[in-house]
C-alpha positions as CSV (number, residue, x, y, z in Angstrom):
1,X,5.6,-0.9,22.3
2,X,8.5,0.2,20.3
3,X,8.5,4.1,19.3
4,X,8.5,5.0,15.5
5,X,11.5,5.7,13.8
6,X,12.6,9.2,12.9
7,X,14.0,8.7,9.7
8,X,10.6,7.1,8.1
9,X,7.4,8.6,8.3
10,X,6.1,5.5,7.6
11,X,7.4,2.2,8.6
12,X,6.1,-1.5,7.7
13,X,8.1,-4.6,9.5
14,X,7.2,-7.6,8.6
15,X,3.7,-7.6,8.1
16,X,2.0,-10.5,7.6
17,X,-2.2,-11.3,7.7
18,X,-3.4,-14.9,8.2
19,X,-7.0,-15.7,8.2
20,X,-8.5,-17.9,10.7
21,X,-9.0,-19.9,7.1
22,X,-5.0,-20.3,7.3
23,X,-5.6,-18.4,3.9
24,X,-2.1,-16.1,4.1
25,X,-3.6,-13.0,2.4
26,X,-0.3,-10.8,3.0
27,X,3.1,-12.0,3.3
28,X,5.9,-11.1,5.0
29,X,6.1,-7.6,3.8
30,X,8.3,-4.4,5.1
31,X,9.0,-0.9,3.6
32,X,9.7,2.4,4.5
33,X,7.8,5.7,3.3
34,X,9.9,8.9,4.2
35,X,7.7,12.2,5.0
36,X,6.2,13.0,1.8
37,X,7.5,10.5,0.1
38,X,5.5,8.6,-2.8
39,X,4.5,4.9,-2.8
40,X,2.9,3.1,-5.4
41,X,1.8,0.1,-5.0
42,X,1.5,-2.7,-8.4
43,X,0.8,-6.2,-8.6
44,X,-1.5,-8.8,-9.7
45,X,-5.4,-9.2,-8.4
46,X,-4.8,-10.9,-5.0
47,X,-1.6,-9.7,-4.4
48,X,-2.3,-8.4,-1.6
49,X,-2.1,-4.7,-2.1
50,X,-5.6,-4.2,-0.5
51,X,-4.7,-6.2,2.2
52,X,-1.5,-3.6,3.1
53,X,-3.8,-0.8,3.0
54,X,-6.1,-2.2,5.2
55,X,-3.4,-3.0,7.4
56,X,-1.7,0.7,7.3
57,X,-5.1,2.5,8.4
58,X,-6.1,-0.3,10.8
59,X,-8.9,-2.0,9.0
60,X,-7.0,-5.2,9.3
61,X,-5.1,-6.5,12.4
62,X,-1.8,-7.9,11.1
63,X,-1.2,-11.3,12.5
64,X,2.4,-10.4,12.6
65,X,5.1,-7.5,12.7
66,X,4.0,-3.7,13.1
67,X,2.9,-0.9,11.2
68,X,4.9,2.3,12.8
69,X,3.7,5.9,12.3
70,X,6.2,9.4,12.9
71,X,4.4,11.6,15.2
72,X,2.0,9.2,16.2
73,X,2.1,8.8,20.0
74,X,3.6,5.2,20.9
75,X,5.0,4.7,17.8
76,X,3.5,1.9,16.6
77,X,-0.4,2.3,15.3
78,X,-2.3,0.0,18.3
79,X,-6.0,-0.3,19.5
80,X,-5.1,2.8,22.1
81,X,-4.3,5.0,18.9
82,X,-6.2,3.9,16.3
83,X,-8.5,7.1,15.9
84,X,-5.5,9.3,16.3
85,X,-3.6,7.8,13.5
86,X,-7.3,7.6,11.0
87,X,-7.4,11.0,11.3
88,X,-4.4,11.3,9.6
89,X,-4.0,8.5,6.9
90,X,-7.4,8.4,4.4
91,X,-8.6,5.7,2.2
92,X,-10.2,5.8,-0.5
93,X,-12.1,2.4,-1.4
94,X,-12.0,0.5,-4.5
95,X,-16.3,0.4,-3.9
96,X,-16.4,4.1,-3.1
97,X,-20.1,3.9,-1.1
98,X,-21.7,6.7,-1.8
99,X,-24.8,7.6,-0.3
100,X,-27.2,8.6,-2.9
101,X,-29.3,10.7,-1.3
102,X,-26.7,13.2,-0.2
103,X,-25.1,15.9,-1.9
104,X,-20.9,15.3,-3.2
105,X,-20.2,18.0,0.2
106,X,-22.2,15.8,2.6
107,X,-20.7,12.7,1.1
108,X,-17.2,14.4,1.2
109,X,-17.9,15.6,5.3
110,X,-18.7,12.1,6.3
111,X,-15.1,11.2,6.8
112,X,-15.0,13.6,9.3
113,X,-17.8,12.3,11.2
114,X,-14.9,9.7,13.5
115,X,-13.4,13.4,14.9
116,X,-16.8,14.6,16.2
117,X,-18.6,13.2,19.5
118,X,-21.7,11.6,18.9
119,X,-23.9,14.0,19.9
120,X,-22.3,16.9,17.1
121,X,-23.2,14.5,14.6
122,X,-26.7,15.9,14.5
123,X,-25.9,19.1,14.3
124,X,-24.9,20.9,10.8
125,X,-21.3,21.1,9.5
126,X,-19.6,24.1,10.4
127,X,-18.2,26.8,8.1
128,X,-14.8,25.6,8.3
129,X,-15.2,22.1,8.0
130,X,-17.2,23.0,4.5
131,X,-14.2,25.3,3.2
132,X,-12.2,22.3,4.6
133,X,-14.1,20.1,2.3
134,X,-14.2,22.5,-0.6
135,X,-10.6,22.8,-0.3
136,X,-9.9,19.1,-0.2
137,X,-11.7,18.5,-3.8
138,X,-11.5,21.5,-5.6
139,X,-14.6,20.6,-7.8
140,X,-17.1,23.5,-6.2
141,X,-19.6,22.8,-9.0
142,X,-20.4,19.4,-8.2
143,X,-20.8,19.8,-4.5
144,X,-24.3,20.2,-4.5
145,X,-24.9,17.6,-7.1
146,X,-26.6,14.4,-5.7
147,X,-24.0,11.9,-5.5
148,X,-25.9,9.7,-8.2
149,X,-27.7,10.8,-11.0
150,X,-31.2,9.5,-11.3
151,X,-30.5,9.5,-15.4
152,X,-27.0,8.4,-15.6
């Protein structure tokens, strides 16, 4: 495995996703992200933008070249480190999946639920994890809200 790169915080080489299909869905694709540095990504529906995203947190395993990550032990983001790096690079869908019957906060919480073992899950959230939360959207009036109106 090679390590990461200091100068990038983020570092694409040569990406490239193949389908078992043979349907390419990403080509050949590199770039560099410095630490806090800001990407936007623009192109035409099936482009492959969702593709790269996939591929940056893991979602998708590139059929070729490697996604590399500063800080992230090993370097380059792998099977071993996979939880590691997620806890560090969000997504936010395009289909957002909401559950319904929960409030915004629970909703919000449940992309912590990969950091706890399986048997904290059933227990309640702590404190800090809810001022976490609180922190992370700043909309305190809708956290209690269900996350789908019944009359909208």
């Amino acid at each position: 495995m090679k390590t990461a790169i200091r100068e990038s915080h983020l570092s694409l080489r040569g990406i490239t996703v193949t389908y078992a299909d043979g349907h390419t869905a990403l080509a050949p694709t590199s770039l560099e992200v410095q630490h806090g540095g800001f990407l936007v990504l623009l192109g035409a529906s099936g482009a492959g933008k969702s593709t790269l995203l996939r591929s940056i947190n893991g979602l998708v395993s590139p059929t070729d070249g490697e996604v590399s990550v500063a800080d992230l032990p090993g370097g380059t983001v792998s099977k071993r480190n996979l939880l590691e790096h997620r806890r560090h690079c969000g997504m936010v869908f395009q289909q957002h999946h909401l559950i319904g019957r929960q409030s915004v906060l629970a909703n919000v919480l449940m992309g912590k639920l990969a950091t706890r073992g399986s048997l904290a899950s059933l227990w309640p959230w702590s404190k800090a994890d809810k001022l976490e939360a609180l922190a992370a959207i700043d909309l305190y009036r809708l956290l209690m809200r269900p996350a789908f109106r019944q009359n909208a």
